[in-house]
N, C-alpha and C positions, 0 to 999 in steps of 0.2 A: 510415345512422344505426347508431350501436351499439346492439350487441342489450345489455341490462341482465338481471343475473345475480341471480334471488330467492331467492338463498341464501348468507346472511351467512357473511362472510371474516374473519380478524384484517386489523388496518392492512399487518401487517407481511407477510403475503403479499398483500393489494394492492398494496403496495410493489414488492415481489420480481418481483410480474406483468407491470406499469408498464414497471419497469427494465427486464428483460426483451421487453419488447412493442416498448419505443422503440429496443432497441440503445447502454440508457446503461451496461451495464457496463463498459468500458473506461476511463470518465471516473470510475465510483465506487472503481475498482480506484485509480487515481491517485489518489484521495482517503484512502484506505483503508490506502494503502500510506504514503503521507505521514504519517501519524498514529500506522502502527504504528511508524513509524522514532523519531517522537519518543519515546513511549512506553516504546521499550526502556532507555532511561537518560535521568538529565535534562544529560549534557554534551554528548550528541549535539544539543540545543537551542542550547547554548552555541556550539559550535565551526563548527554546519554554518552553511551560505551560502547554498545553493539545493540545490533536490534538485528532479529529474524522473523520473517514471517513464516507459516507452517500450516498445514491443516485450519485455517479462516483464525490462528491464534496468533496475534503479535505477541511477543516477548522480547519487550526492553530492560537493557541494564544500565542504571543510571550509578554516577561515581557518587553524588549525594544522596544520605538514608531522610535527611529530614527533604527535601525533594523530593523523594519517593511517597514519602508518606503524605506530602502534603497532594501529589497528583491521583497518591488511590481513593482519596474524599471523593476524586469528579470521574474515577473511571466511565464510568457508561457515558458520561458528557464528552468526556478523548474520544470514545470509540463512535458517535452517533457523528463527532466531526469529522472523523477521520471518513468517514461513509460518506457523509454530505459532500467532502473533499472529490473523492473518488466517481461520487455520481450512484451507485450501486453497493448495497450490502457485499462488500468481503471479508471486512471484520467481524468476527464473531465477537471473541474473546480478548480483553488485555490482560496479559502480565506484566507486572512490574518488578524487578528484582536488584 
């Protein structure tokens, strides 16, 4: 049985603890990361298809090629936002495809 802790927490570090405890950061990083993608602009909503996060690699599929090609000019600029976004390096790598 769990030992029960008599000294009150905020939600959001029982949260943090949770996460933590169960080994679900990896699945909130992919949640996290999905949202800050949308977030940085609203046509990255528009154009993309699917997006996975993987091993610190986002891989988006975007339905426009000249879109695509106009956003791998600023990759590292995407990915240094998407970090700022996040708070923390979890992006490594973007793909664009």
């Amino acid at each position: 049985m769990a030992k029960r802790n008599a000294d009150p927490i905020s939600i959001s570090q029982a949260l943090g603890e949770f996460v933590e405890k169960n080994k679900l950061s990896k699945g909130m990083d992919k949640v996290d990361v999905t949202a800050a993608w949308y977030k940085l602009n609203p046509a990255f909503e528009t154009y993309t298809t699917s997006i996975r996060f993987d091993r610190e690699t986002l891989f988006v599929n975007l339905s426009s090629s000249v879109f695509r090609e106009e956003l791998s000019y600023g990759k590292e600029k995407i990915r240094t936002m998407l970090n700022e976004e996040l708070g923390r390096e979890v992006v490594k790598k973007l793909i664009l495809r």
